[in-house]
N, C-alpha and C positions, 0 to 999 in steps of 0.2 A: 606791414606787408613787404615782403621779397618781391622784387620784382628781377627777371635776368633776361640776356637775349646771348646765343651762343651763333658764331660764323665763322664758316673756312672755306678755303677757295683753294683752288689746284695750283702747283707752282707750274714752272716749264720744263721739271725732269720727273721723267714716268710719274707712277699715280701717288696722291696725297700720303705722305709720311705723317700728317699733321692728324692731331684727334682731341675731341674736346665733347663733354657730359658735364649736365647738372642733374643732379639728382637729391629730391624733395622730401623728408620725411614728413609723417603726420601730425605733426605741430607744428611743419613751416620752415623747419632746419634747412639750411641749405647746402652742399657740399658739390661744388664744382672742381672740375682739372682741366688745364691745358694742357696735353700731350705732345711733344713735338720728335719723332724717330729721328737716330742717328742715321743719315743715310738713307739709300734704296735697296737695302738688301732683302733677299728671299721673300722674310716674314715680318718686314716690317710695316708696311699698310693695313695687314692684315691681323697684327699684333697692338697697333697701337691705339686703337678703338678698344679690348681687351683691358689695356691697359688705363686709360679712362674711366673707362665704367667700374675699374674695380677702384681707383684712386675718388674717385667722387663719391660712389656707395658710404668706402668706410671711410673717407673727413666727414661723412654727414651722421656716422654712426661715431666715430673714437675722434673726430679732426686733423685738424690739417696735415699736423707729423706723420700718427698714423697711416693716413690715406698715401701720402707719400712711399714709408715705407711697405706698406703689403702690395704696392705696385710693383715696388722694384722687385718685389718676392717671384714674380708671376718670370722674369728675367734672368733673376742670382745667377741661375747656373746658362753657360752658354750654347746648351744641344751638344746632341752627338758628332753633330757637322761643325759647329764653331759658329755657325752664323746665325742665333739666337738673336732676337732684334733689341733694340738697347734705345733708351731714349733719356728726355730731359723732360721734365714736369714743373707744372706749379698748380697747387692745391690753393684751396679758400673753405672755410666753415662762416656762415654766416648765419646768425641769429637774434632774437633780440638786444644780446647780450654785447655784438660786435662783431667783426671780422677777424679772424684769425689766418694766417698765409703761411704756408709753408710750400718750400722748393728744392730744387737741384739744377743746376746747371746755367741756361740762359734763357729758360724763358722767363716773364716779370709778372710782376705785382706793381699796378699803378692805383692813386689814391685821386680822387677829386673833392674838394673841398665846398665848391660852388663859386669858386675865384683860381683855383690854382692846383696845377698836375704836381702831382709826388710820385716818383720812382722808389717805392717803399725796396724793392729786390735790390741785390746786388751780384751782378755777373760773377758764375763760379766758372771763369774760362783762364787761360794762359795772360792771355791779354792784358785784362783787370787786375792780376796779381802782379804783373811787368809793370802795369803803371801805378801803381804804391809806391818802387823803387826809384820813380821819377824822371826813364829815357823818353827820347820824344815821343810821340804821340803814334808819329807814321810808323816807329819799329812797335811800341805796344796794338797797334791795331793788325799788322802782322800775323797775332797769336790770337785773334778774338776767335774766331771758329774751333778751336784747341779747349776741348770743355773738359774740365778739373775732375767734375763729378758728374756722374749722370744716377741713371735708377740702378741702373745693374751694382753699383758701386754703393749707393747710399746705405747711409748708415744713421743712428743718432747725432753722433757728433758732426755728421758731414751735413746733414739734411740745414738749410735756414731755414728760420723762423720768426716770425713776426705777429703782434697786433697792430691794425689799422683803425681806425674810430671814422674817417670818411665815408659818405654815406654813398656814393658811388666807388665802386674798385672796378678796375679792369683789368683783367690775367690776358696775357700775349704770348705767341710764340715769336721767335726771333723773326722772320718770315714778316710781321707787321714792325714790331721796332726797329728792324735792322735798315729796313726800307722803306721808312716813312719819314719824311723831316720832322724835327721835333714838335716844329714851331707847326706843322700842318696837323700834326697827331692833335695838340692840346688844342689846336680849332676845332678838329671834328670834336671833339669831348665838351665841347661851350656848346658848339651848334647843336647836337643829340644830345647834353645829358640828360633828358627828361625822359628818351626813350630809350632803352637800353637795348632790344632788337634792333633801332634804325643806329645807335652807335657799332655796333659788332659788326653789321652789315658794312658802313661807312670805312672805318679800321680796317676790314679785310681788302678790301676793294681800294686802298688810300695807297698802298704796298706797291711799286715803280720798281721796274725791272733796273739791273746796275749795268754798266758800260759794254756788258756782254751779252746782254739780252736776258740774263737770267733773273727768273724771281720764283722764290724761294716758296712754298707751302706758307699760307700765312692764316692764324687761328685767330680767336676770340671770344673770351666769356665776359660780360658786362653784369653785373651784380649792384641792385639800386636798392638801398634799404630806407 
């Protein structure tokens, strides 16, 4: 049995940009997304739930890639005004068979073993690619906000992918990893993994405003197979 727990919480600038669906087929398939909108524009609170439901639908009917890409379909083109809402995703298909993740941009894919957190994803921002080349730390964090690829953009080639075999996963928007210490994140996932509603809950709520008072939309989908 699948068991999941999905949670988000408003950041401190106008309303939630963040969005997040699981959605069940009739044999138990599972196909969740984390939605996280670029920004606060127009149509983006109200486009990125939209976008959700259509990325969870189909990873639960075609998987993870797919779900990704017919998200970004619902985006491709940017309106007649320019300001067509635009976001960053991370899909999950989960079934008997295992976990499958696919993504764009920054939000993650976390693995729990029953001893130890894995960051299965890997940042597609400026940042992450600045630190391959090896300058310090403080100029690669800089460009972390600077995302590579989002849905609008995604493609085959650009979209990541991955299988996970842990039997707990947890998909984030940056909103939770950005603003959660590591070391407090992988407590809450010892002390909840057994319930993965009180972990989602826990994750969202774990997110600490930065030196300016601001804290970001922060999501959560928990997936316990």
């Amino acid at each position: 049995m699948i068991r999941t727990g999905t949670a988000t919480r408003e950041g401190t600038a106008q309303d939630n940009a963040d969005a997040a669906k699981v959605y069940r087929l009739a044999d138990g398939t599972v196909g969740a997304a984390v939605v996280d909108g670029i920004g606060h524009g127009p149509y983006t609170s109200s486009t990125s739930p939209l976008l959700a439901e259509t990325a969870a639908r189909c990873t639960a009917h075609r998987g993870a890639l797919p779900g990704i890409l017919s998200a970004g379909l619902l985006v491709a083109d940017r309106g007649p005004d320019g300001d067509e809402a635009d976001a960053v995703a991370v899909t999950a298909l989960a079934d008997d068979a295992g976990v499958r993740v696919a993504w764009v941009g920054d939000c993650r894919a976390y693995g729990w073993d029953g001893s130890r957190l894995t960051l299965y994803s890997t940042d597609q921002t400026m940042g992450q690619w600045v630190r391959m080349y090896g300058p310090p730390v403080e100029i690669a964090e800089q460009y972390d906000q600077w995302v590579r690829v989002s849905l609008h953009s995604a493609t085959v080639a650009t979209t990541r992918e991955i299988e996970v075999t842990d039997p707990l996963i947890i998909l984030t928007s940056d909103g939770v990893h950005d603003q959660t210490d590591p070391v407090a994140l992988e407590s809450l996932v010892r002390e909840h993994e057994a319930d993965p509603q009180a972990l989602a809950d826990a994750l969202v709520n774990a997110a600490q405003p930065d030196a300016d008072g601001y804290r970001d939309d922060a999501t959560a989908i928990v997936i316990r197979r």
